[in-house]
C-alpha positions as CSV (number, residue, x, y, z in Angstrom):
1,X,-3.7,24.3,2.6
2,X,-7.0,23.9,0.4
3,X,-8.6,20.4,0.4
4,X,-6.9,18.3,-1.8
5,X,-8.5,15.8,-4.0
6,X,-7.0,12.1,-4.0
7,X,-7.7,9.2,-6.2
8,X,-6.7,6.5,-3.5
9,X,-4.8,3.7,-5.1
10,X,-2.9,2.1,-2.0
11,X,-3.2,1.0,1.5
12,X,-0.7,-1.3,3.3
13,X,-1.7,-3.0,6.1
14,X,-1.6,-1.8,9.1
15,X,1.6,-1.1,11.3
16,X,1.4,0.0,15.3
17,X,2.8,3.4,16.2
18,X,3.6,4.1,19.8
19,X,2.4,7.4,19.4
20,X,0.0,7.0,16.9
21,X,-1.8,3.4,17.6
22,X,-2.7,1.4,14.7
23,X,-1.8,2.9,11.1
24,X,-2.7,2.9,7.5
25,X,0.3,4.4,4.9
26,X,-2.2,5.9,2.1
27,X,-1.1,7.3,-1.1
28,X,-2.6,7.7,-4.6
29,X,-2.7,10.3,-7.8
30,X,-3.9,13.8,-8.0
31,X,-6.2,14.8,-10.9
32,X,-2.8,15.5,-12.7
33,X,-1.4,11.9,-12.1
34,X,1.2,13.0,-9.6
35,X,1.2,10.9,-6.7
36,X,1.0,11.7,-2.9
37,X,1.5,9.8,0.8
38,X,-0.4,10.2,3.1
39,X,0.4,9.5,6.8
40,X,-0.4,8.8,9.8
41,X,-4.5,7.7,9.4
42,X,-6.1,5.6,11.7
43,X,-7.9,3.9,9.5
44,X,-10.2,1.8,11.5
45,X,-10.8,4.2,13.5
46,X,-12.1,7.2,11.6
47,X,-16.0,7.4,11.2
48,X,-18.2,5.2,8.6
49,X,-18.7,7.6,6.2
50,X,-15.0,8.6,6.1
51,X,-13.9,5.4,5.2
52,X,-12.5,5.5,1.7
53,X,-11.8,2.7,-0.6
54,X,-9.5,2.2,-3.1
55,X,-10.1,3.9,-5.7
56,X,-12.2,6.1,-4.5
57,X,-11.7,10.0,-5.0
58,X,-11.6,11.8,-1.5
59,X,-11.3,15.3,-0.6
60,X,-8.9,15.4,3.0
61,X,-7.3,19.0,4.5
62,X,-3.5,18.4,4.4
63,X,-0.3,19.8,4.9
64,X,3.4,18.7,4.7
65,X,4.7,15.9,6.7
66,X,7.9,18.3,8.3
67,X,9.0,14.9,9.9
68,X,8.7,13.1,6.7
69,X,11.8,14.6,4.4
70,X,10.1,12.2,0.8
71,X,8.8,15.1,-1.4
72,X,5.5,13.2,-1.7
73,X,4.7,12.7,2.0
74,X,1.5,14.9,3.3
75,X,-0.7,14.2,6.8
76,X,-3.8,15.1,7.8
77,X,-4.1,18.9,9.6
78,X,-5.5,17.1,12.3
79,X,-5.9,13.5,13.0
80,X,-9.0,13.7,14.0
81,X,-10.4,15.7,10.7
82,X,-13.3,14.1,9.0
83,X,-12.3,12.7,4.9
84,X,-14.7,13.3,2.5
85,X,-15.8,10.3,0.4
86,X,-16.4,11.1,-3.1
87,X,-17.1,9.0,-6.6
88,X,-15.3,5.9,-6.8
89,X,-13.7,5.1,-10.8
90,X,-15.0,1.8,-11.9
91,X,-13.3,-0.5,-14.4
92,X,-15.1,-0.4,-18.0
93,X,-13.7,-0.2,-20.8
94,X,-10.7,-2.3,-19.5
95,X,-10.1,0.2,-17.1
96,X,-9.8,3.3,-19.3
97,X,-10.3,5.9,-16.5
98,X,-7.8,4.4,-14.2
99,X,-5.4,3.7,-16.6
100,X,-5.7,7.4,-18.0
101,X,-4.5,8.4,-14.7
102,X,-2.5,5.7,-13.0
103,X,-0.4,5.0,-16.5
104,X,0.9,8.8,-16.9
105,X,4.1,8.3,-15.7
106,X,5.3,4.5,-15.6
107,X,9.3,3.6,-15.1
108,X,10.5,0.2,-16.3
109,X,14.4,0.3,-15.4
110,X,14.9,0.0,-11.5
111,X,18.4,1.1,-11.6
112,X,17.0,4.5,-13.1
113,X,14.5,4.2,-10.2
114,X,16.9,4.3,-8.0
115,X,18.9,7.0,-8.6
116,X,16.4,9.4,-8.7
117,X,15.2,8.5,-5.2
118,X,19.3,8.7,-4.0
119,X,18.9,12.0,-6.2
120,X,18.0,14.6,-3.8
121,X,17.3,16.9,-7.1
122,X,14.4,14.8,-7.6
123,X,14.1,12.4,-4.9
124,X,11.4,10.4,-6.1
125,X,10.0,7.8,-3.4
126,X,6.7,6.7,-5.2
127,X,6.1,5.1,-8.6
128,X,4.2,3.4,-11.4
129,X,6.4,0.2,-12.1
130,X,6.7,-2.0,-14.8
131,X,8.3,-5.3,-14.8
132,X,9.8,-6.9,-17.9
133,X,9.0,-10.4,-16.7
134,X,7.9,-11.5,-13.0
135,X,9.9,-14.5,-11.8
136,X,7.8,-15.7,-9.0
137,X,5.9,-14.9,-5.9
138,X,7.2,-16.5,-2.8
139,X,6.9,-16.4,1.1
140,X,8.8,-16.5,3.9
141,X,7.9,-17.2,7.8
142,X,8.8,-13.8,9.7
143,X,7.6,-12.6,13.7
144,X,4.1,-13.7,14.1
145,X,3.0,-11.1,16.9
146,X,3.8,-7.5,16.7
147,X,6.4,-5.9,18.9
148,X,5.8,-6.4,22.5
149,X,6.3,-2.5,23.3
150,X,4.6,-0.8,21.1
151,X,1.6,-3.1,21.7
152,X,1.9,-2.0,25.0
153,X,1.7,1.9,24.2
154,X,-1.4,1.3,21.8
155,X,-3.2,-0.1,24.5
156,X,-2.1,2.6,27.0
157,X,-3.0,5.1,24.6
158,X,-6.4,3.8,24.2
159,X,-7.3,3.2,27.6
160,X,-6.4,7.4,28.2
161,X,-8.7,7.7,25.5
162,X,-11.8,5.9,26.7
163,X,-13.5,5.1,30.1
164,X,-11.8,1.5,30.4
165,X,-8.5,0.3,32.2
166,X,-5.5,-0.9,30.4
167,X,-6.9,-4.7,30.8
168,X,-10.9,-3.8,29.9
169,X,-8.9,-2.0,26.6
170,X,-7.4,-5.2,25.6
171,X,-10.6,-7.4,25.9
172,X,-12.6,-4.9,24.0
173,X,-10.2,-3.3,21.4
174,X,-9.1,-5.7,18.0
175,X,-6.0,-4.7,17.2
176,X,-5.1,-6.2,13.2
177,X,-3.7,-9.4,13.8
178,X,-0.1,-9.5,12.5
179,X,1.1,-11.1,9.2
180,X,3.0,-14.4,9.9
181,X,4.9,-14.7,6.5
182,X,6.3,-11.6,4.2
183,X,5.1,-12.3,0.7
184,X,7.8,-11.2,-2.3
185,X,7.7,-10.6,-6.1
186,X,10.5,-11.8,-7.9
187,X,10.7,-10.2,-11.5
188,X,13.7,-8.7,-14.0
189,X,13.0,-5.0,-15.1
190,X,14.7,-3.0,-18.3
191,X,17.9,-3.2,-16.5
192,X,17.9,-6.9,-16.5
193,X,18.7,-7.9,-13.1
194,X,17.1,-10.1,-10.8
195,X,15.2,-8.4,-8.1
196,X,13.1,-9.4,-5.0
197,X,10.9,-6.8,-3.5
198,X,8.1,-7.6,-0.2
199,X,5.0,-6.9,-0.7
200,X,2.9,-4.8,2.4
201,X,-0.7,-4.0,0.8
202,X,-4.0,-4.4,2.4
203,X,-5.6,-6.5,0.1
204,X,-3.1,-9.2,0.1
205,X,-3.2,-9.4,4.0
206,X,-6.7,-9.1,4.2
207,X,-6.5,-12.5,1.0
208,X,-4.2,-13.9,3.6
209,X,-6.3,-14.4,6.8
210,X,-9.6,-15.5,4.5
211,X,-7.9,-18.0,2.5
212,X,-6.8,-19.3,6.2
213,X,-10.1,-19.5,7.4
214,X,-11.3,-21.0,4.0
215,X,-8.4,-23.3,4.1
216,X,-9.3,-24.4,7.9
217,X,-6.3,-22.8,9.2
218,X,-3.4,-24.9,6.5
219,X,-0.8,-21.8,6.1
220,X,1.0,-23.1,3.1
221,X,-2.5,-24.5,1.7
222,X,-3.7,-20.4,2.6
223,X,-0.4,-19.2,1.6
224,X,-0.5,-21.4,-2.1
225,X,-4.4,-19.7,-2.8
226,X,-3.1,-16.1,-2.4
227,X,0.0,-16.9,-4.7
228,X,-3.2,-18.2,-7.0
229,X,-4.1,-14.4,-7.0
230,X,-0.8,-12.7,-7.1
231,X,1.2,-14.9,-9.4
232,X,-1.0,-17.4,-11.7
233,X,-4.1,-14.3,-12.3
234,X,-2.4,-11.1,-12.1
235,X,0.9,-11.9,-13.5
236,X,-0.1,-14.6,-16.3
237,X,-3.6,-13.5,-17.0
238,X,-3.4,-9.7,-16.3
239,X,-1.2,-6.7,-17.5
240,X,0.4,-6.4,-14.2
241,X,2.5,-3.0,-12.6
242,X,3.9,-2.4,-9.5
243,X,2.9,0.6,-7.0
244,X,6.6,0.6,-5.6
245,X,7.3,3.1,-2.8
246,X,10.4,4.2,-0.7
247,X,10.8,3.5,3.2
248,X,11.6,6.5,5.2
249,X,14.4,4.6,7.1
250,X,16.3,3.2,3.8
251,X,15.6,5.6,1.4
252,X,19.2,7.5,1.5
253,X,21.1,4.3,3.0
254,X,19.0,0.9,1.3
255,X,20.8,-0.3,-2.1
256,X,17.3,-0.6,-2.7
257,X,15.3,1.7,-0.5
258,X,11.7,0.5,-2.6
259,X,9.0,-2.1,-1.7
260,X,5.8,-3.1,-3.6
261,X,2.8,-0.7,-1.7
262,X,0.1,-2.1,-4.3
263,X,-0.8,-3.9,-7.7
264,X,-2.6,-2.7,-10.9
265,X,-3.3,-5.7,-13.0
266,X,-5.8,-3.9,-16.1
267,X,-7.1,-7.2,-18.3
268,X,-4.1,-7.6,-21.2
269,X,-5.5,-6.0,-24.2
270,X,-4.7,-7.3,-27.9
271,X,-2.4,-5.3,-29.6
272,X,-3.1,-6.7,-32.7
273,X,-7.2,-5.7,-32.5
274,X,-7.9,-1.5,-34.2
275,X,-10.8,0.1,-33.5
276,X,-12.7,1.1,-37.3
């Protein structure tokens, strides 16, 4: 197909692919606010001037993911095509361009959410989400190194890819290190249960391992500064919405098949103040 123009809005953190190395799950809004996925990119891997950030219009050369059955879910034509990087959308005017994109088509009652991803009529497995009241933001100790076999395979594969042995790979290669805790929202919606949803985005990983370093290498101290971020400024001090999206393995089985891919917390505006 034509190249497609993306406002990138998420990246979650990277996973490891047997087949595919190290991987970045990328989605965001076309001009018309609908959203797409985009999968597999090797992020770290592509060349400087193709890395986008977020929010960041790009122009990539896609196709539909035939092994992917979500409606949203695209890959590259090749993985090895170049991304082109275009104007990024700022945030003046309390985020008006963003907003006038990103706020098209917000749902507020999970249990409608739901059904429209078990819905194979609509089959929805991406979304702007709005919580009526978040609970908490908690953590919870999980594996700390990543799987044993496909670390393996992604050394393998890059050692077929370069001039190096399997061993010369390892030394030389920097593989993301692996998140030791899964961090969680817990909020009501419109519906007005209780929920609990993980949270796998890049920036909170990324808040993760420098709040370590700042914090001397205390976890819960490290773990305590990124719940600063998530909880006490975006969820009291910020207008606050959910970029919730489906995983491929639970979306027809999971009771609830969504996790949280990404945040947008615009500055809460007055509703009281008119413009004369």
């Amino acid at each position: 197909m034509a190249l497609t123009k993306v406002l990138i809005s998420v990246k979650t953190y990277p996973t490891l692919s047997e087949r595919y190395d190290e991987l970045v799950c990328t989605a965001g809004f076309r001009e018309d606010g609908s959203w797409i996925r985009i999968y597999p990119i090797p992020f770290r891997k592509l060349k400087v001037d193709s890395k986008y950030q977020k929010w960041q219009w790009v122009e990539i050369d896609i196709t539909k993911n035939t092994k992917d059955f979500r409606k949203e879910s695209y890959r590259p034509t090749s993985i090895d095509n170049e991304i082109k990087v275009l104007d990024k959308i700022g945030t003046e005017n309390n985020w008006a361009k963003r907003k006038s994109i990103v706020l098209k088509n917000v749902h507020y009652n999970m249990d409608s959410l739901i059904a429209e991803a078990k819905d194979s009529s609509i089959g929805t497995s991406l979304a702007v989400f709005k919580p009526k009241e978040v609970l908490d933001f908690v953590w919870e100790p999980c594996d700390r190194e990543w799987d044993s076999k496909k670390l393996e395979a992604v050394y393998a594969n890059q050692a077929q890819q370069s001039l190096f042995d399997v061993e010369e790979t390892k030394r030389i290669f920097r593989i993301a290190k692996k998140l030791p805790y899964e961090f969680s929202y817990k909020f009501i919606s419109e519906d007005g249960k209780e929920r609990k949803l993980m949270i796998e985005d890049w920036e909170l990983g990324m808040l993760y391992w420098n709040c370590l370093k700042s914090t001397h290498g205390d976890e819960e101290l490290a773990c305590k500064k990124v719940r600063e971020k998530y909880f006490d400024e975006m969820c009291q001090k910020k207008d606050i919405y959910f970029f919730l999206g489906t995983t491929k393995k639970f979306h027809n089985v999971g009771p609830n098949p969504f996790i949280i891919i990404g945040t947008f917390y615009p500055p809460l505006v007055n509703q009281l103040s008119f413009d004369f």
